[in-house]
Residue frames as qw, qx, qy, qz and C-alpha x, y, z in Angstrom:
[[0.448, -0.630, -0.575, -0.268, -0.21, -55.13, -65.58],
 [0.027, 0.462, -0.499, 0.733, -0.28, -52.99, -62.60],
 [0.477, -0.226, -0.848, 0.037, -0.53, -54.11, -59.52],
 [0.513, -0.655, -0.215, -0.512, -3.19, -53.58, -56.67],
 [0.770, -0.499, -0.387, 0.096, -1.21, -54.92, -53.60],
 [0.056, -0.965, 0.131, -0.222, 0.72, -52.93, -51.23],
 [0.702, -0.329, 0.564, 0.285, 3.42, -55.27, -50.50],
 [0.623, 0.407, 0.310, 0.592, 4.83, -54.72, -54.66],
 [0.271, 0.876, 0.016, 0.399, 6.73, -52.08, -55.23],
 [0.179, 0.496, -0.459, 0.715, 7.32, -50.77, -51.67],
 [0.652, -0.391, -0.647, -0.056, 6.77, -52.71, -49.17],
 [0.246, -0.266, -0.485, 0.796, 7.60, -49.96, -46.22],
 [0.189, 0.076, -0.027, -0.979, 5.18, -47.36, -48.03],
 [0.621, -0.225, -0.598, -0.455, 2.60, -49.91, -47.73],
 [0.380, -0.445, -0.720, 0.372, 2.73, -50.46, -43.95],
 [0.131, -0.147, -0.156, 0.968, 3.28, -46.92, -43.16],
 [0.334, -0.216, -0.437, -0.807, -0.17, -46.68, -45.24],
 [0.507, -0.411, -0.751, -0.101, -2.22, -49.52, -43.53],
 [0.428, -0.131, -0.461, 0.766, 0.00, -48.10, -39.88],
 [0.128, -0.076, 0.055, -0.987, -1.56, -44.48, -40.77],
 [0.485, -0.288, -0.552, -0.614, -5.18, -45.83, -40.92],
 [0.575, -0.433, -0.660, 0.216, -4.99, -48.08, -37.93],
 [0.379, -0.308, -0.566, 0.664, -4.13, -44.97, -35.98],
 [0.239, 0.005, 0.121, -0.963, -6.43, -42.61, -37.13],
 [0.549, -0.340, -0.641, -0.415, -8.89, -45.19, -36.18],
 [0.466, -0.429, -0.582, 0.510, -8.09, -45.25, -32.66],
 [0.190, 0.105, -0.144, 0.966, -8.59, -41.52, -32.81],
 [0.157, 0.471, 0.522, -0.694, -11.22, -39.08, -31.34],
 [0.163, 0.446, -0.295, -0.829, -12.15, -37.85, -34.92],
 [0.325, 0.197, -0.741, -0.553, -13.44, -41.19, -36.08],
 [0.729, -0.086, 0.383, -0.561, -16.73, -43.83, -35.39],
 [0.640, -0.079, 0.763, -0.051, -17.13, -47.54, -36.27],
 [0.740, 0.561, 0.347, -0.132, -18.81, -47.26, -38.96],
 [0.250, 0.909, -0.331, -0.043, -16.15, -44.51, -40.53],
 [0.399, -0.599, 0.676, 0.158, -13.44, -46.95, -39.31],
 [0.645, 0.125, 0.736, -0.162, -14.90, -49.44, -40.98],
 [0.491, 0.839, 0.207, -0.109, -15.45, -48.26, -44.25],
 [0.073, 0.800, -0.591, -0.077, -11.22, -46.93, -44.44],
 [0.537, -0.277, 0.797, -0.001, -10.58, -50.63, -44.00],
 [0.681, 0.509, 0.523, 0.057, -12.53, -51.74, -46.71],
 [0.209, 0.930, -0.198, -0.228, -11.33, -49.04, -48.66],
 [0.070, -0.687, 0.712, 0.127, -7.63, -50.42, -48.14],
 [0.492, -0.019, 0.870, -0.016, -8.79, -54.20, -48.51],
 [0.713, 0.587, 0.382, 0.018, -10.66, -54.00, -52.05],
 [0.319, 0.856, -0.400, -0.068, -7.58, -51.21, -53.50],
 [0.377, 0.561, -0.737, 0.008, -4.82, -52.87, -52.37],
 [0.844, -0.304, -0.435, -0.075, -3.85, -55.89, -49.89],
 [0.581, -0.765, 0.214, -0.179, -3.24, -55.81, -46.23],
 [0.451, 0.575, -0.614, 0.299, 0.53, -56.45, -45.55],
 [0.082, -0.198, 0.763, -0.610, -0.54, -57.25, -41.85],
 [0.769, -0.142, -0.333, -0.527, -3.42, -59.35, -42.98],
 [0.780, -0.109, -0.591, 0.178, -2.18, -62.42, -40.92],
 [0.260, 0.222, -0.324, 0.882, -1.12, -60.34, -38.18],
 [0.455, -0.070, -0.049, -0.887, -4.74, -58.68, -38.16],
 [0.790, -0.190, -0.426, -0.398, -6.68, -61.79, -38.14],
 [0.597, -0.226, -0.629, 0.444, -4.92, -63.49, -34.91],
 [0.093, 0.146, 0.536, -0.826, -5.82, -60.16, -32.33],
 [0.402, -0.369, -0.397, -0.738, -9.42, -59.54, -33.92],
 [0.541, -0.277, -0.776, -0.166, -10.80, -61.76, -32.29],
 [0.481, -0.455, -0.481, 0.575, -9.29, -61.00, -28.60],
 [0.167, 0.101, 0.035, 0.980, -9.53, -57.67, -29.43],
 [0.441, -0.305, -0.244, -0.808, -12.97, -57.49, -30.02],
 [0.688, -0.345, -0.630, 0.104, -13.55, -59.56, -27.09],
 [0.516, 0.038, -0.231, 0.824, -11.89, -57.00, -25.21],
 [0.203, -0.016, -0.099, -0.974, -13.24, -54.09, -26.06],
 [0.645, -0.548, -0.372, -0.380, -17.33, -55.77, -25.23],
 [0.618, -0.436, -0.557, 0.343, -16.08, -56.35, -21.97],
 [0.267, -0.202, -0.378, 0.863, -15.22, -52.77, -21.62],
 [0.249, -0.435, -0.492, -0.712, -18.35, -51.81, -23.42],
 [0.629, -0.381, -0.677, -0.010, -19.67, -53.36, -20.22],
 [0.274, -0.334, -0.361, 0.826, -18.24, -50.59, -17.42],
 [0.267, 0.171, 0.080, -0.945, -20.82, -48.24, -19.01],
 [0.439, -0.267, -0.704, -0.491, -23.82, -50.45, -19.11],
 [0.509, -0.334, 0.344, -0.715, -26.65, -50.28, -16.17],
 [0.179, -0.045, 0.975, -0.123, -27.05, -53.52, -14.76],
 [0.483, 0.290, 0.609, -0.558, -30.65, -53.13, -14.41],
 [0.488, 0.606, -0.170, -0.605, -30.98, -52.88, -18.51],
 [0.410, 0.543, -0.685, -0.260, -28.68, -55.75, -19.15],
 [0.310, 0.094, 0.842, -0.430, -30.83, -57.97, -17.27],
 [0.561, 0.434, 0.455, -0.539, -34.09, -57.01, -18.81],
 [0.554, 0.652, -0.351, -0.380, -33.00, -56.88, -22.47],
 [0.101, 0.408, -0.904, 0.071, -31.30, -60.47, -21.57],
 [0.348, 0.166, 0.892, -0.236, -34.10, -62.06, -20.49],
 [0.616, 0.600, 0.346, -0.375, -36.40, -60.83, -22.76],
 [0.529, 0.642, -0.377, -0.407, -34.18, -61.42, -25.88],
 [0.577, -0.179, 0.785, -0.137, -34.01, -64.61, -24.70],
 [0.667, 0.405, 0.514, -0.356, -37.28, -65.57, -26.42],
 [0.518, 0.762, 0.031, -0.387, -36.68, -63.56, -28.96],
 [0.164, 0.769, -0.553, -0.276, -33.61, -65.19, -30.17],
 [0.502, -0.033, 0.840, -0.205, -34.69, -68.46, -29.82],
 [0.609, 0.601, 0.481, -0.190, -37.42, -68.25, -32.27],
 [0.183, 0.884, -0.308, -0.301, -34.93, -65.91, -34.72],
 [0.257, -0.294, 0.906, 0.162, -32.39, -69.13, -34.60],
 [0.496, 0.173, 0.847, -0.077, -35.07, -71.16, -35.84],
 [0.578, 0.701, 0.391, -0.146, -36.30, -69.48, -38.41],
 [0.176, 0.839, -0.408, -0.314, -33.12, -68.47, -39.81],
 [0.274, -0.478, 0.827, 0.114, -31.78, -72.12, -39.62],
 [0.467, 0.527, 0.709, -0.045, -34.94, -73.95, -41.00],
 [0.639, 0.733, 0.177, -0.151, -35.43, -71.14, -44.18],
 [0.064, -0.744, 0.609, 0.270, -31.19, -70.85, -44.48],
 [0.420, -0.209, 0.878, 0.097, -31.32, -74.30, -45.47],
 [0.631, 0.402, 0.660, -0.072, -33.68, -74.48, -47.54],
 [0.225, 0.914, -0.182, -0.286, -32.30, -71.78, -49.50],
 [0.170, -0.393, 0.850, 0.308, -28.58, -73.84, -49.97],
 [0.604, 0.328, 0.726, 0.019, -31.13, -76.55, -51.31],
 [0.604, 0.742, 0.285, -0.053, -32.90, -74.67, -53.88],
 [0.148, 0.925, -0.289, -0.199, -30.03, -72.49, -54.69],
 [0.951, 0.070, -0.138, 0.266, -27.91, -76.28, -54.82],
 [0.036, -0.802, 0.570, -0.176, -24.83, -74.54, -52.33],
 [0.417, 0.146, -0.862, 0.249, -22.80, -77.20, -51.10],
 [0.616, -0.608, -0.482, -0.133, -24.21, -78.82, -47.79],
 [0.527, -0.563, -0.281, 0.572, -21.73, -77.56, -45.20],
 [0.146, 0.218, 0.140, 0.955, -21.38, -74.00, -46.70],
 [0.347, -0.421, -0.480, -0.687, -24.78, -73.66, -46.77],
 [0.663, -0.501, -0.476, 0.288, -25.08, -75.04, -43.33],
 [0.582, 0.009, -0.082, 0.809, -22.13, -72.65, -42.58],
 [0.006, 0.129, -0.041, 0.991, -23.84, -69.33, -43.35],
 [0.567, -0.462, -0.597, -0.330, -26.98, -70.49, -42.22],
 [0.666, -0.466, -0.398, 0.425, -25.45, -70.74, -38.48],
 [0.231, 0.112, -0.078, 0.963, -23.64, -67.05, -39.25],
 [0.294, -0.473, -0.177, -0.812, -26.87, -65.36, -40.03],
 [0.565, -0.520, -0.600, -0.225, -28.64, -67.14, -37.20],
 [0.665, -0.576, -0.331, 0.341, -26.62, -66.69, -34.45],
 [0.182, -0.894, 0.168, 0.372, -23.18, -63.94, -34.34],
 [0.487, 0.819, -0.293, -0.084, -21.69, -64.27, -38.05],
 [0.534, 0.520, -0.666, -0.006, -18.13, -65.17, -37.96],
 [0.317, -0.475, 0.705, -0.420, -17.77, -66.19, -34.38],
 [0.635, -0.150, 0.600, -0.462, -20.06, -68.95, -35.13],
 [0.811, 0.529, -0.250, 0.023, -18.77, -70.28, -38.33],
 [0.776, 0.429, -0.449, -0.106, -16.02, -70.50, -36.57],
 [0.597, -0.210, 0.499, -0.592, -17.06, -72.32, -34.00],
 [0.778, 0.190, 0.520, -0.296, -19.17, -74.72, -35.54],
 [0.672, 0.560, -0.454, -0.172, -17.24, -75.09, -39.08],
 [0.295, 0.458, -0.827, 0.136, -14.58, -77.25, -37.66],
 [0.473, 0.089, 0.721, -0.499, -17.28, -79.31, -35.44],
 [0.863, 0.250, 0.370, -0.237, -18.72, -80.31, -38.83],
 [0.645, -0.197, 0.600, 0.430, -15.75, -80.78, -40.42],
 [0.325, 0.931, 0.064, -0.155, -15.88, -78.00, -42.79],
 [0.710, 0.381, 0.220, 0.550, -12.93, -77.84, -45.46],
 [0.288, -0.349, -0.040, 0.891, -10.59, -74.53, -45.67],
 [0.067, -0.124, -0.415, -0.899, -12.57, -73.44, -48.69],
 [0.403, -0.653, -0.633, -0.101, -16.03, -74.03, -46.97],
 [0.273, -0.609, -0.302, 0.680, -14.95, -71.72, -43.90],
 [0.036, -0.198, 0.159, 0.967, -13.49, -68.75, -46.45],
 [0.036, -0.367, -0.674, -0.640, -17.00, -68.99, -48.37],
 [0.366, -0.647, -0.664, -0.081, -19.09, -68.86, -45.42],
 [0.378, -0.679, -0.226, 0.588, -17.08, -66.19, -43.76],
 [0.195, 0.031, 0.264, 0.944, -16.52, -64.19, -46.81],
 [0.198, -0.635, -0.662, -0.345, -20.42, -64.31, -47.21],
 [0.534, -0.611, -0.526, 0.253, -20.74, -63.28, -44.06],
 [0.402, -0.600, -0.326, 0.610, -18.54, -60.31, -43.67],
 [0.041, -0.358, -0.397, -0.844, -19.46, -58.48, -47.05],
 [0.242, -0.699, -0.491, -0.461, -23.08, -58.22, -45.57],
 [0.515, -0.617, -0.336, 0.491, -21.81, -57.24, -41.98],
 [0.394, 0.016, 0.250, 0.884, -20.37, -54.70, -43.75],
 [0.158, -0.507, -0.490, -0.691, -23.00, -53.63, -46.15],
 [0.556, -0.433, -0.702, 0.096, -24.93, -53.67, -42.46],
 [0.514, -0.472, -0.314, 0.645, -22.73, -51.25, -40.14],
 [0.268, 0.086, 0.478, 0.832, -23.12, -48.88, -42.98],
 [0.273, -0.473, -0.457, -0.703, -26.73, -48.93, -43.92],
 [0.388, -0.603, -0.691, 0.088, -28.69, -49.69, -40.26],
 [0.218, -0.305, -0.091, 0.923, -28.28, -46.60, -38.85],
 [0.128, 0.056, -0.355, -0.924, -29.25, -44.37, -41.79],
 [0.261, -0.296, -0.857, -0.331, -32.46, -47.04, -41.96],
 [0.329, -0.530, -0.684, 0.378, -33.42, -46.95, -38.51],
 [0.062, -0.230, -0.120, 0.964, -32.97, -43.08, -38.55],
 [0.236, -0.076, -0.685, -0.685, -35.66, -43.48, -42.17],
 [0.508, -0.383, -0.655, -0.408, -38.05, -45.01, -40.51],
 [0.293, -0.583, 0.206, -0.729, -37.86, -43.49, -36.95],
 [0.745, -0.278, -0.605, 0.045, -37.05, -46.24, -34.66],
 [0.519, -0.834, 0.131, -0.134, -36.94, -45.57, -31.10],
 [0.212, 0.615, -0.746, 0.144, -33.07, -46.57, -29.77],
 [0.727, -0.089, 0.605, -0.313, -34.79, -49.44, -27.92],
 [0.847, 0.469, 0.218, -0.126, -36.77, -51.20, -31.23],
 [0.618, 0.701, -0.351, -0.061, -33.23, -50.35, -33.30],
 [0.063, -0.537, 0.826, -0.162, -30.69, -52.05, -30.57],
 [0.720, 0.131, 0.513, -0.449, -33.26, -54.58, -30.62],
 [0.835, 0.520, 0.105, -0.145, -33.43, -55.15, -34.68],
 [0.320, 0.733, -0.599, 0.049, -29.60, -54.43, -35.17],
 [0.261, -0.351, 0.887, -0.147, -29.02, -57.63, -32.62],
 [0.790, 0.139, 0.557, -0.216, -31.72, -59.83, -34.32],
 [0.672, 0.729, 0.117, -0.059, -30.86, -58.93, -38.16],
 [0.434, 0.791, -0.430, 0.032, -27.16, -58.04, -38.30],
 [0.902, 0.087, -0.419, 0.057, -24.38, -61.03, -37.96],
 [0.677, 0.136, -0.434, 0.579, -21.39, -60.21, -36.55],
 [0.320, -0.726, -0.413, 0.448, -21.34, -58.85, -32.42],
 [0.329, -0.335, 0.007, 0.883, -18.77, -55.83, -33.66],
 [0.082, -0.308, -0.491, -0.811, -21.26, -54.85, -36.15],
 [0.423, -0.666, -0.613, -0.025, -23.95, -54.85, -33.73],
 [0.416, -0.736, -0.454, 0.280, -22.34, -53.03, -31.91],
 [0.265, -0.031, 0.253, 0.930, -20.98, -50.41, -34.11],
 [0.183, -0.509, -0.609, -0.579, -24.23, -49.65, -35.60],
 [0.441, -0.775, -0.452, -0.028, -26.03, -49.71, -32.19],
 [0.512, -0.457, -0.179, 0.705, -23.22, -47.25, -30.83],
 [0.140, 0.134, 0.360, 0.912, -23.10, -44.81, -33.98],
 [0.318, -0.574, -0.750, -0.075, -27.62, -45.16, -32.96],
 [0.489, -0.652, 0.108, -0.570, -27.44, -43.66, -29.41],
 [0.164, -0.256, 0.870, -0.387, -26.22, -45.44, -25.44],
 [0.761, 0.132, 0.471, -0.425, -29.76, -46.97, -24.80],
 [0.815, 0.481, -0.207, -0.249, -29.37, -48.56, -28.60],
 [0.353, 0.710, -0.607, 0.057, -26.21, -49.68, -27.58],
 [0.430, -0.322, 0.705, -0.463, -26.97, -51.19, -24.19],
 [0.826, 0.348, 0.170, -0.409, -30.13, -53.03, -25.82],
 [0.650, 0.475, -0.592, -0.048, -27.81, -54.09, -29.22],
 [0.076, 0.617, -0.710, 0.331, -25.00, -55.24, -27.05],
 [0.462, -0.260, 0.814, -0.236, -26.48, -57.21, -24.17],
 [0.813, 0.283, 0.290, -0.418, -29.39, -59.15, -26.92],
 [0.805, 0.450, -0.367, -0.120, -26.64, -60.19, -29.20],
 [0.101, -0.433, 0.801, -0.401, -24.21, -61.05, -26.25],
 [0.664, 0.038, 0.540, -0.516, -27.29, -63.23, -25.18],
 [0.648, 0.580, -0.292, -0.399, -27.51, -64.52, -28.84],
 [0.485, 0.595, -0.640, 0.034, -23.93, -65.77, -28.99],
 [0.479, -0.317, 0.778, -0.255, -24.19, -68.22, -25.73],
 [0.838, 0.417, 0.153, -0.316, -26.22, -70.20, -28.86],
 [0.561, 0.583, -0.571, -0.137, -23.24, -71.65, -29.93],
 [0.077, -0.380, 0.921, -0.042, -22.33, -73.72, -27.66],
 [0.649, 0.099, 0.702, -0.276, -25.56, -75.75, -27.53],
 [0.623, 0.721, -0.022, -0.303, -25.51, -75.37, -31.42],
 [0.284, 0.539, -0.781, -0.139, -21.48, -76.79, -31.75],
 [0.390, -0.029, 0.889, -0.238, -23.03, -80.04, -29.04],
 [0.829, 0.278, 0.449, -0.184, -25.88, -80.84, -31.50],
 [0.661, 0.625, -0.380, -0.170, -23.71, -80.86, -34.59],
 [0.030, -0.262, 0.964, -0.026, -20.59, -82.93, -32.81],
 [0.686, 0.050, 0.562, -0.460, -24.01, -84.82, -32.26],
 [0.760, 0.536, 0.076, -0.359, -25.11, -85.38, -35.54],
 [0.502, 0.722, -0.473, -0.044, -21.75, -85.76, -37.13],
 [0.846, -0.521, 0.000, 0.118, -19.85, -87.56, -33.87],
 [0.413, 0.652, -0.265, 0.578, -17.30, -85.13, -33.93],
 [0.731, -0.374, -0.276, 0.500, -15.12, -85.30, -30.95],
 [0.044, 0.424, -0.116, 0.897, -13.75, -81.29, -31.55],
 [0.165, -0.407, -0.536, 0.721, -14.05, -79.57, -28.06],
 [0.122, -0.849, -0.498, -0.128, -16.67, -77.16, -27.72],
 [0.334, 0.259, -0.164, 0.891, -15.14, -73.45, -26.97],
 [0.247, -0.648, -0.657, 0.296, -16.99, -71.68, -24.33],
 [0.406, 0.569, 0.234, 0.676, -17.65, -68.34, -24.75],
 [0.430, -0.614, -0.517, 0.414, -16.25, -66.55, -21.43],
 [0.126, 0.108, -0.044, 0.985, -15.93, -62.89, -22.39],
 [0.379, -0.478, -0.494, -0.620, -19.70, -62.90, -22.09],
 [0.615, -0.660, -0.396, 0.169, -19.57, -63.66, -18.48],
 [0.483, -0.340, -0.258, 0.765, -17.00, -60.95, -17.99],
 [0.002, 0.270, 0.143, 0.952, -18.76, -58.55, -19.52],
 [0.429, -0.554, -0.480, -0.528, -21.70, -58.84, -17.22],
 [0.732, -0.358, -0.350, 0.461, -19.25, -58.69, -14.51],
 [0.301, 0.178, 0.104, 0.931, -18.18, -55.37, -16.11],
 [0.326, -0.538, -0.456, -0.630, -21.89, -54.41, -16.05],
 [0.708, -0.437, -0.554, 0.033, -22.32, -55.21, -12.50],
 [0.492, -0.482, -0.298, 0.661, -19.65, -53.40, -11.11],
 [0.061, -0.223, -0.126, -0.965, -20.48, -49.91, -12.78],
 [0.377, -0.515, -0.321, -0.699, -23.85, -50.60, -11.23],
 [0.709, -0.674, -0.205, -0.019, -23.24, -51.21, -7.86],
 [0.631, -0.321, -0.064, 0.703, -19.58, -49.48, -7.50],
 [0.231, 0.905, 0.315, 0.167, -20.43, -45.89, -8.05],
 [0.606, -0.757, 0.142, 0.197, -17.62, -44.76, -6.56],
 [0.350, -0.311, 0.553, 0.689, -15.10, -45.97, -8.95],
 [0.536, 0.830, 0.146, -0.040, -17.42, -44.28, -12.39],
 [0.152, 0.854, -0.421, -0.266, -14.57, -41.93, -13.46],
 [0.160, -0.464, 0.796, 0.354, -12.29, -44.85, -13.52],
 [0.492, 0.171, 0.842, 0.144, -14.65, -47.25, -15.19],
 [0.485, 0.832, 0.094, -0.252, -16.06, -44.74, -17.91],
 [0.145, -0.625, 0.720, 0.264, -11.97, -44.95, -18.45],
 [0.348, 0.024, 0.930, 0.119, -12.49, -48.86, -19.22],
 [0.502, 0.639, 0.505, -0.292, -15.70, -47.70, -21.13],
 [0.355, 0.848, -0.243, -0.309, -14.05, -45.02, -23.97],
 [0.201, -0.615, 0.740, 0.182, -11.45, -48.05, -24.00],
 [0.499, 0.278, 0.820, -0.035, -13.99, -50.53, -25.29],
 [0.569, 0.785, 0.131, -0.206, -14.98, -48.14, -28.02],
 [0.057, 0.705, -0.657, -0.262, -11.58, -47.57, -29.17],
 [0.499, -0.206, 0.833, -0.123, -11.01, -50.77, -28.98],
 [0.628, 0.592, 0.503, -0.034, -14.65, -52.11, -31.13],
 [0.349, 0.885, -0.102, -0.291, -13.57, -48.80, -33.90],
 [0.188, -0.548, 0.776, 0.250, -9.87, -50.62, -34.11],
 [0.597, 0.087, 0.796, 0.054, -11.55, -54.07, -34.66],
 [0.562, 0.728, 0.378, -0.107, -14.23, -52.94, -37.26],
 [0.315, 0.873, -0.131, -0.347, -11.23, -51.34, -38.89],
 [0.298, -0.534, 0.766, 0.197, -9.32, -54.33, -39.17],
 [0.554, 0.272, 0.765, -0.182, -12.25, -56.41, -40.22],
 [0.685, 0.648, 0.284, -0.175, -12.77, -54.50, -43.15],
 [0.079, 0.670, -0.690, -0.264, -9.08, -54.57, -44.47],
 [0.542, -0.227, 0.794, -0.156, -9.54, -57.80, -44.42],
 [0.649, 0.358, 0.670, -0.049, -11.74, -58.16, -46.81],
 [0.013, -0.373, 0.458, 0.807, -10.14, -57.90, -50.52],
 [0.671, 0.267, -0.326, -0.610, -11.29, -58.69, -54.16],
 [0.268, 0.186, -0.940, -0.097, -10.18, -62.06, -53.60],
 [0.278, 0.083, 0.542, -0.789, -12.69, -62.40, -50.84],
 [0.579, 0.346, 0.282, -0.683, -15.35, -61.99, -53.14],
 [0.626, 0.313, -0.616, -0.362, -14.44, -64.00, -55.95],
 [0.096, -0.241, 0.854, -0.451, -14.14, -66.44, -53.07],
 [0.401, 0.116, 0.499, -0.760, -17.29, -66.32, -52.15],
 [0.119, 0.191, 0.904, 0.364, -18.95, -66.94, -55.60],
 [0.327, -0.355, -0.219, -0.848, -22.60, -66.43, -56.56],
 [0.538, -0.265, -0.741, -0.302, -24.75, -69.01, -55.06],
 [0.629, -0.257, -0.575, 0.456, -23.44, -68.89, -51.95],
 [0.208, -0.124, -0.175, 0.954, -23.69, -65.29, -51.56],
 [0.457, -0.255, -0.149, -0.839, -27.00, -64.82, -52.77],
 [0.564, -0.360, -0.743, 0.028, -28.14, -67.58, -50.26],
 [0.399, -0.212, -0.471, 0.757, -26.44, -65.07, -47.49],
 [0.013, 0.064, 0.262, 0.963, -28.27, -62.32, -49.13],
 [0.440, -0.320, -0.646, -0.535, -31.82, -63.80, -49.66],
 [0.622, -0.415, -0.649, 0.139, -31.63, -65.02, -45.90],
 [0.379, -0.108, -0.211, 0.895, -30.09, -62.07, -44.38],
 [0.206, -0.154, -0.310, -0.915, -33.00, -59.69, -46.12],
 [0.565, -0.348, -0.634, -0.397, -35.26, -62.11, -44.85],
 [0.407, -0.440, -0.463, 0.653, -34.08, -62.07, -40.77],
 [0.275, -0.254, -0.538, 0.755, -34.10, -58.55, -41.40],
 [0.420, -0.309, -0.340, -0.782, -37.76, -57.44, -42.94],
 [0.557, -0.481, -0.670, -0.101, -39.43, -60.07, -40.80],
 [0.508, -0.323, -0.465, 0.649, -37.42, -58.69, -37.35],
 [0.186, 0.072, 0.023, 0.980, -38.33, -55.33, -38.23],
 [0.546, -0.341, -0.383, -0.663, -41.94, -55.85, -39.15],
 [0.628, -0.381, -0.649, 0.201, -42.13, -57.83, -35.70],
 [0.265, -0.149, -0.340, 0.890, -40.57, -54.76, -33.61],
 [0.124, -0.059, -0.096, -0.986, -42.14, -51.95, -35.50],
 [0.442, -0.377, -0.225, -0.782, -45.62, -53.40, -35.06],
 [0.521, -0.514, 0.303, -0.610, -45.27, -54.24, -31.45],
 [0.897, 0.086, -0.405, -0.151, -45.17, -58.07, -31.78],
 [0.800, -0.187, -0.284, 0.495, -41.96, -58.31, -29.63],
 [0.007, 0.856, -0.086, 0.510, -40.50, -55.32, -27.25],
 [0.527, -0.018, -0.602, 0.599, -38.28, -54.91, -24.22]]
């Protein structure tokens, strides 16, 4: 049988492969989406040799890189599109968590899976699976379902919104708007809303940034429910990135050096989104399963027709 993994055979001509990708993501020649897409490539053909490796910086990485997103945001934008997506993400949580559930029911997922991608789609995908998986005392094979769910459609997501939004002529406002109510994970947000246009980005960026403070009051009522004693993780990259914002808009003086910190936050996001999708192989999906994936599916489609049909006819706007 031949094999699909790049660690058989030759296990130097398999880094040297992954090695060559990672760095012609970081290049000028390539965008989020495009990064994103070579990862996946390398994560359904063969299997990431620096898969463990890759999954311990994502995170800080892509923490990273929104905070320098922040040195080229206008304060004055990431204020309004914060308070007003306030509302709007309030009511989004709720109706993703109240029809996500009812979906595991009919569809008979397990209860904390189902729970599990219920909380992704609502709030910021993985970050908040995994968060709140180990606050309800979620099982290893519960997390990988709910996060495999999860980052197939983030995928499928960074890919298609764009091309949509272009289809149907949103403004870069209404699409940084629908890409933070409809797509899971921040780095997808904020691929998409970068690949868009700046104003789509600014918008994407600060409403799902605004999103993701919803976890912590979301891990305190599950320890509730459950009386789980697991700490509660705070999510402080969000305050430095409105610190980032702040000083580009009231230290004009140092621009040149903070556009620097700006082109470093893209790099940065284009790296992540290309790790993220190595990441995800065939196992992944057999992981996943049906049920559980068409729950992620059914609910996902459903955040993002309603959010769209809410923008596009005026219902909610910044």
């Amino acid at each position: 049988m031949p094999s699909n993994s790049f660690s058989d055979g030759n296990p130097t001509s398999s880094k040297l492969l992954f090695l060559a990708g990672l760095l012609f993501s970081l290049g000028p020649w390539t965008s989020p989406p495009l990064a994103l897409a070579l990862g996946l490539l390398l994560g359904l053909t063969f299997t990431n040799p620096f898969r463990l490796e890759a999954k311990r910086i994502t995170t800080t990485l892509l923490q990273a890189s929104v905070v320098g997103l922040g040195f080229g945001m206008n304060l004055h934008q990431v204020l309004k599109a914060g308070r007003s997506g306030f509302v709007y993400t309030a009511l989004g949580i709720c109706f993703a968590l109240g029809l996500g559930m009812m979906l595991a029911r009919a569809l008979k997922v397990k209860a904390t899976a189902g729970f599990l991608i219920s909380t992704g789609t609502a709030i910021c995908g993985g970050s908040a699976i995994a968060a709140v998986g180990p606050v309800a005392g979620a099982n290893e094979e519960e997390m990988s379902v709910a996060l495999g769910t999860v980052f197939i459609l983030n995928s499928i997501a960074l890919l298609t919104f764009p091309w949509i939004g272009a289809a149907l002529h949103l403004s870069q406002t209404q699409f940084g708007l629908w890409a933070a109510l409809a797509i899971h994970d921040t780095s997808s947000v904020v691929g998409a809303a970068a690949k868009y246009g700046a104003l789509a980005l600014a918008v994407g960026t600060t409403v799902k940034l605004a999103r993701a403070l919803w976890i912590v009051p979301m891990c305190v009522a599950t320890a509730a429910v459950k009386r789980s004693r697991v700490r509660v993780q705070w999510p402080w990259f969000i305050a430095l990135f409105m610190l980032a914002a702040v000083a580009n808009s009231l230290l004009p003086a140092e621009g040149e050096m903070f556009h620097r910190f700006y082109r470093l936050g893209v790099i940065g996001l284009t790296a992540t989104l290309y790790l993220i999708g190595s990441g995800v192989s065939r196992g992944t999906l057999k992981t996943v399963g049906l049920r559980p994936l068409l729950q992620g599916v059914l609910l996902w489609m459903a955040v993002a027709v309603t959010s769209f049909l809410v923008i596009r006819f005026g219902v909610i706007g910044l």
